[in-house]
N, C-alpha and C positions, 0 to 999 in steps of 0.2 A: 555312565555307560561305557563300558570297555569292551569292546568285541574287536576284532584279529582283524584288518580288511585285508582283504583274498580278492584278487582279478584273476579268475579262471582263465588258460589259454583252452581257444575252442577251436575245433579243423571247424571251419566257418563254412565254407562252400557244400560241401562234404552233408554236412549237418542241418546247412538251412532244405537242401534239397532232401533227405531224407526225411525229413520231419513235414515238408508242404506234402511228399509223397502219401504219408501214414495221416494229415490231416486229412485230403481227399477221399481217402480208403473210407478212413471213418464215419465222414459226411454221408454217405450214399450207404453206411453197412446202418446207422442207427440213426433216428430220428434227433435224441437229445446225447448229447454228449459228455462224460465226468471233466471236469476243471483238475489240475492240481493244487489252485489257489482254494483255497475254501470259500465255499460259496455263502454269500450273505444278502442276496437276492432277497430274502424275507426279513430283516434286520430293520427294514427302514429307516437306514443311514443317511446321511450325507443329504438330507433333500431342502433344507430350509437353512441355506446360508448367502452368507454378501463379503466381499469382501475384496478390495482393490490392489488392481498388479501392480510393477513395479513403471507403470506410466501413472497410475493413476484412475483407470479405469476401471468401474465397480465390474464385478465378476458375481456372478450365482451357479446354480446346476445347468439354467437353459445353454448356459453357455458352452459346455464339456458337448453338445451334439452334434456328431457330424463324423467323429475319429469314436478309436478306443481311447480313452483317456488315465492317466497312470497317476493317481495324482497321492504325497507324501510329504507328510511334519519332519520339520529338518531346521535345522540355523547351519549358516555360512562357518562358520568356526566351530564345526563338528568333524573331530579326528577321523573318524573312522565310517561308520557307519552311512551318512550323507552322500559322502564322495563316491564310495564302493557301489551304490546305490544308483548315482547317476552315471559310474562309470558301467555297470552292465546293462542299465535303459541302453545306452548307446547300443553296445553290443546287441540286443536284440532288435534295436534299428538294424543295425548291420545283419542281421538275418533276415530282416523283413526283404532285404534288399528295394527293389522300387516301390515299394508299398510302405516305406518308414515314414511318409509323411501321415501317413494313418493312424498311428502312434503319437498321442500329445501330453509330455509330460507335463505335472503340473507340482513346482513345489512350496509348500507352506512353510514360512519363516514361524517358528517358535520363540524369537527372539528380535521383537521389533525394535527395541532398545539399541540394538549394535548394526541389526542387520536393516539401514535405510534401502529405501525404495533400488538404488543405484548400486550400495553392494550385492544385493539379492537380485539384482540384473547380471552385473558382471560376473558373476559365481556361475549360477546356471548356464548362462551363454559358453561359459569355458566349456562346457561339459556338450552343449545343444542347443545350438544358435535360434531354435525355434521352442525351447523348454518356456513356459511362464514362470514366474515366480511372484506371491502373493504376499502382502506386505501390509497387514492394519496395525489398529493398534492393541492395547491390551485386551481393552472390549469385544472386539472381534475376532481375535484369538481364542477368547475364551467363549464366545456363541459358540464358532464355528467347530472347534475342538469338541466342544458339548454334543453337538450335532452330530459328529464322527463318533463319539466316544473315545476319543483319542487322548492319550494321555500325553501329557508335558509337566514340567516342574525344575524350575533355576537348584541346584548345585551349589553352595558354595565352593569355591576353587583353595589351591593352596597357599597363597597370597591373600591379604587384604584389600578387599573393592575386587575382586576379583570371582566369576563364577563362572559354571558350567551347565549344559542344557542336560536334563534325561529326557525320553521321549520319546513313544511309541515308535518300533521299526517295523517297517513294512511298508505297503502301498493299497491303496482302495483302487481298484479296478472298473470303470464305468464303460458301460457298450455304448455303441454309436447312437443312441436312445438320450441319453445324459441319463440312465439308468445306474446305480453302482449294483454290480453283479458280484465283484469278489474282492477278497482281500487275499493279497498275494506277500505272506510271511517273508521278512527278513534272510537275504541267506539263501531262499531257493534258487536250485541251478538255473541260470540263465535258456536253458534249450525249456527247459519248464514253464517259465512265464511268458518265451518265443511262443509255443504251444499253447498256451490259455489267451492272448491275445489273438492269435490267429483264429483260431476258435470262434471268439466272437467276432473278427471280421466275416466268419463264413455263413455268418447267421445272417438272414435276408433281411434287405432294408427296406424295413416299413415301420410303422408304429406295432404291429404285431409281435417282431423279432424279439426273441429271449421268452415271449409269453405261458411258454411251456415251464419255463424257471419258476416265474412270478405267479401262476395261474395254483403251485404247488404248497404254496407257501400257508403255514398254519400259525393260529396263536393258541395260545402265547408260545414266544419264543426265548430264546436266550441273547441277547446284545452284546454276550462278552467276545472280543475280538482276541486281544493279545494282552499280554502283562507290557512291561516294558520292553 
């Protein structure tokens, strides 16, 4: 996988208050709101998995409720794509402004083999001192992947003993529910997935929240998300 990494410069103040403006407008003009992520609310993703962070601590879906949760397949020694990815989470912290602890990113090692519990600590934390990062082993990589539909697969590299990760890019998007609502493509403008997070911050907390989404949903459906 070879994709360009690009950090957008954003008038940040500017932007984060334009965009809470045009959410509120929205809130009160329409009941249900469009996402720019694609919505996979009826997908029945991401519900039946395990899988331990980089303490040691088994993790599941109950776990992701309470925040919106960002959570993406990624290995530590990923050029491009990985870094770009946790460098504009941040960024849309940075618009959240006091509300970014509401934002819980979550990232998944595709490569347990290099990436132990403690580099897949220190990786993340460079990026967000409060990020998780998820660390099994091949077993649970591959439940859990299966679950997501997410694609992964080792590269051989250009040296001998030597390889490289491909691997779905993007992010699964869960509401304060531990529900996954969307999957937010690779690549999209950072004020975009500021906006589809806020979004489901503004949706009411209760078990009810989002029900309009889920309540819509038909089968059969289609489970394809992305290619690589």
């Amino acid at each position: 996988m070879r994709v360009a990494s690009v950090v957008r410069s954003l008038r940040l103040p500017l932007l984060a208050a334009g965009l809470a403006l045009g959410l509120l407008a929205g809130c009160s003009a329409q009941s249900r709101m469009d996402f720019y992520s694609k919505d996979i609310a009826c997908e029945e993703l991401g519900q039946h998995w395990t899988m331990p962070d980089s303490a040691g601590t088994l993790r599941g879906p109950k776990d992701l409720q309470g925040q919106v949760t960002y959570l993406f397949f990624g290995f530590t020694s990923c050029p491009d794509v990985c870094p770009t990815t946790m460098v504009e989470l941040s960024q849309v912290k940075h618009l959240m402004g006091k509300d970014a602890d509401q934002l819980q990113v979550v990232f998944v090692s595709v490569d347990p083999a290099r990436d132990t519990p403690e580099v897949a600590h220190t990786y993340v934390h460079a990026f967000d001192p409060k990020a998780i990062a998820l660390v099994g082993d091949e077993a649970q990589l591959s439940a859990m992947a299966s679950d997501f539909k997410a694609f992964y697969e080792k590269e051989p590299g250009q040296l001998p003993d030597t390889y490289t990760m491909s691997h779905i890019a993007g992010g699964y998007v869960f509401d304060r529910q531990g529900r996954l609502r969307l999957f937010a493509p690779y690549g999209m403008p950072v004020e975009q997935l500021f906006s589809d997070v806020q979004r489901l911050l503004l949706e009411p907390e209760h078990p009810a929240a989002g029900s309009e989404a889920l309540a819509a949903c038909k089968l059969p459906h289609n489970t394809s998300i992305a290619a690589r």
